[in-house]
N, C-alpha and C positions, 0 to 999 in steps of 0.2 A: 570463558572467552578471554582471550589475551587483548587487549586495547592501550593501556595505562602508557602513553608516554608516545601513543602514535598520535602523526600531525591531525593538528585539529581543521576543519572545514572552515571556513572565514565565510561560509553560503549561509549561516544560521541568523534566525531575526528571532528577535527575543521580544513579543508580543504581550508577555504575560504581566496582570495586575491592569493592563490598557483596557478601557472601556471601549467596547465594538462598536464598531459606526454603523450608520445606518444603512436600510438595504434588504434587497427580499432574501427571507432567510429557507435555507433548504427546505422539503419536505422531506419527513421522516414518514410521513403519512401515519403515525398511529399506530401501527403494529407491531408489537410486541418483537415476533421474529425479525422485523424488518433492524428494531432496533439492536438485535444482540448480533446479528448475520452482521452490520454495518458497523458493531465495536471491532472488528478484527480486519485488516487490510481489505481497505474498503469505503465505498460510500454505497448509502441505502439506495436499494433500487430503483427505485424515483429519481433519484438524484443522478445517478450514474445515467438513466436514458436524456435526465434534463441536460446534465455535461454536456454529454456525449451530442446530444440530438437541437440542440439549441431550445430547449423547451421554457416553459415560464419558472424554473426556477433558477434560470440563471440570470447574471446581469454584471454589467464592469463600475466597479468601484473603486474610490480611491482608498488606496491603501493606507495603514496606520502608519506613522514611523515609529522607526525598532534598531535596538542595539544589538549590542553582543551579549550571549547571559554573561551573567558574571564567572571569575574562573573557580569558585570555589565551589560553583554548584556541581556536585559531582555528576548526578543523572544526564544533566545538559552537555557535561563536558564527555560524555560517553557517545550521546547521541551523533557531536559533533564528528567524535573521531571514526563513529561507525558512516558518518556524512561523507566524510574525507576520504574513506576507504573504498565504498563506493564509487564516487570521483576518480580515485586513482585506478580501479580497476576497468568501468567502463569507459574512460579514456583512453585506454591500453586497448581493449577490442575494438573499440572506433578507428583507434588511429590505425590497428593492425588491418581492416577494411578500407583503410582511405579516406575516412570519412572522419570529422572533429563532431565532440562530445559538447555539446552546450550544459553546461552542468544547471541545475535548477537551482533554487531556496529551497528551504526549510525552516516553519514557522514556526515556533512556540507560542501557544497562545490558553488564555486559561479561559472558559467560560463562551466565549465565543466569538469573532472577529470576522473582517469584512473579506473577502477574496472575489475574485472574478466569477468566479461561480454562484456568489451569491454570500450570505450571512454563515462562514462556517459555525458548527454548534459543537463543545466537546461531545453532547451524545452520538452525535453521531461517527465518531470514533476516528483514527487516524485515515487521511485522504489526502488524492492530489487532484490537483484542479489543472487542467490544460491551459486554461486562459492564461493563469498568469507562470505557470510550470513553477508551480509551488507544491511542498509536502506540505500540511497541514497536521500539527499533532498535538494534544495537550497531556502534559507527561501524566497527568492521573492516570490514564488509560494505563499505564503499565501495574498498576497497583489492580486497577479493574480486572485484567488479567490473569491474578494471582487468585483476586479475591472470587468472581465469577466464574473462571476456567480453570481456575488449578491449574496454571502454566506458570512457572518460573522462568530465572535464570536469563542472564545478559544478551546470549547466542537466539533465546525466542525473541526477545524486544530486539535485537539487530534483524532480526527474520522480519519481521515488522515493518521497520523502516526501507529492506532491500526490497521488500513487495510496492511498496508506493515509489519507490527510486522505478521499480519495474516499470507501472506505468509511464514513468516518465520516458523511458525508454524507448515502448511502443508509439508515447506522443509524436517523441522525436522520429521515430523510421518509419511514420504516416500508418501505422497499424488502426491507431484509433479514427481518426480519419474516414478510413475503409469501411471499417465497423459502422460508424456512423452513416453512412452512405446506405448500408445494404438495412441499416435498422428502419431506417426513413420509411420503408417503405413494406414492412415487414409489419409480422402482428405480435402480438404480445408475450406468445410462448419462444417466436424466433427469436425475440430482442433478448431474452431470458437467455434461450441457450446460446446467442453470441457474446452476452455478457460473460456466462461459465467459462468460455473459451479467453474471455481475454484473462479473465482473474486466475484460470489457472496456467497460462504464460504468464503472469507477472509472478507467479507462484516458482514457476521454474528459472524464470530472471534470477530470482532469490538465491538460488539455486548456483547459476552460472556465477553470482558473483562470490555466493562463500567455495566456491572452488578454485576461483583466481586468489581470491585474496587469502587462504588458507596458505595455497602455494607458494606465495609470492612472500607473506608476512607472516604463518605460521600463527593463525587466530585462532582455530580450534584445540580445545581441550576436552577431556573426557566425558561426554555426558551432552555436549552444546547439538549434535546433531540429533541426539534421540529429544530433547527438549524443545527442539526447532520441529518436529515431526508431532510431538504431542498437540505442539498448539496448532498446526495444520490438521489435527486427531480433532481438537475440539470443537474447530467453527468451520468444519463441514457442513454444507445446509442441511444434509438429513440429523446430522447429530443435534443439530440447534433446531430444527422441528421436532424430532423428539423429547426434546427438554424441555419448549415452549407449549407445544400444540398434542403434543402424544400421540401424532401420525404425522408421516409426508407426502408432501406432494411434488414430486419432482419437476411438473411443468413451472411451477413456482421459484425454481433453484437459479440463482444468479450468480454462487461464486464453486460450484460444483462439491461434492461430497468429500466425506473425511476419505477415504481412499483415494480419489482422485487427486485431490490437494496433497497428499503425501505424495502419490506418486509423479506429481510435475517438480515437484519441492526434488524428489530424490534425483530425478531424469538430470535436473540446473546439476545440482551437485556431482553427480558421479560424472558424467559427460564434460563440463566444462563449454560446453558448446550452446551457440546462438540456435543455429540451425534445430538443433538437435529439441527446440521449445515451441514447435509449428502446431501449436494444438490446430491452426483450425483447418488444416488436413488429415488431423489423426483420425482415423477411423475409431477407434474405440481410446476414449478420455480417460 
């Protein structure tokens, strides 16, 4: 992936080495699957209906104060410019709709920190939190990636960050909101397959933006989209029920399967288009 020398994001808090404040900390609820489904763009399903649903594991707290990382750190300064990239591209379809981009944060933080949703924990993998329209990330996850998934490569960790840029997306044009609304009142398997639906539009968000910003800044190099599709390949929930539990159960799926997730990932990309990422009229996911 090309980056080296593109503007860097000035949205980045550098949390890391900072001891977490206090504060109720997510559940992960104990489960194995719950915890590997939740390393890969995403919060564990508990957490995403607490988000989303005002449940008890959220709560508003005061935030830590945070710099900038430093410039020498190379991973940070990757993260930042893939931050900035993001920024300049959905600012560009905001604005070609009429409508301004509120751009979010993005936290670095190691070990674990306070957010409006509650006590973020590194386990429980890169997320964003509505309340305060923060990414939340701790750069080990990218190492976990290699080491657990066999994913490499710049273009999967930018696929990463554009999936939780995703939500924020949907924060901002009241997707989640809506979601929220119809979960309220729903039972356990509906909230399940409304979850599916939103992760894999944040999936095609992804999508939408490495096709603008490919265009516009010539980011891609040989290899970065079949590497963005592998790690869509590996934390499919049936692939990660497979690996964890040695059967699946579909009613249980919160971020949709390894097929699915490639093919919202590929729909952003080739299409370029917002519209074009309606999972939740698609008849078949």
């Amino acid at each position: 992936m090309k980056w080296e020398g593109n503007r860097e994001s000035n949205n980045v808090e550098d949390r890391r080495g900072m001891s977490g404040l206090g504060g109720r900390s997510i559940g992960i609820g104990g489960v194995v699957i719950a915890l590997i489904a939740s390393a890969l763009f995403g919060i564990d399903p508990g957490v995403v209906l607490n988000i989303l649903g005002g449940g008890p594991g959220t709560s508003t707290q005061v935030q830590a104060p945070a710099g900038q990382p430093p410039e020498n750190d190379r991973v940070a300064q990757f993260v930042s410019v893939v931050l900035a990239d993001t920024e300049d591209t959905w600012q560009a379809i905001f604005r070609s709709n009429g409508a301004s981009y509120p751009q979010p944060k993005l936290v670095l933080f190691s070990g674990q920190t306070p957010t409006a949703c509650g006590t973020g924990q590194s386990a429980t993998g890169p997320f964003y939190c509505p309340g305060d329209q923060r990414v939340y990330i701790d750069l080990t996850f990218f190492r976990l990636m290699q080491q657990r998934f066999n994913v490499s490569g710049e273009f999967a960790q930018a696929y990463v960050i554009a999936h939780e840029v995703g939500h924020h997306v949907q924060h901002v044009m009241g997707i989640m909101d809506k979601v929220d609304n119809v979960r309220r009142s729903g039972s356990q398997a509906q909230g399940n397959a409304l979850s599916v639906r939103l992760e894999l539009q944040a999936d095609c968000f992804a999508g939408v933006w490495a096709h603008h910003a490919n265009q516009a800044r010539n980011i891609l190099e040989a290899g970065d989209v079949e590497a963005a599709l592998n790690a869509a390949t590996a934390i499919g929930d049936d692939a990660l029920q497979r690996q964890t539990q040695g059967h699946v159960v579909p009613d249980s799926f919160t971020h949709g399967t390894s097929a699915q997730r490639v093919r919202w990932f590929k729909r952003g990309i080739e299409s370029g288009e917002v519209g074009a990422c309606n999972t939740f009229e698609a008849q078949q996911l």
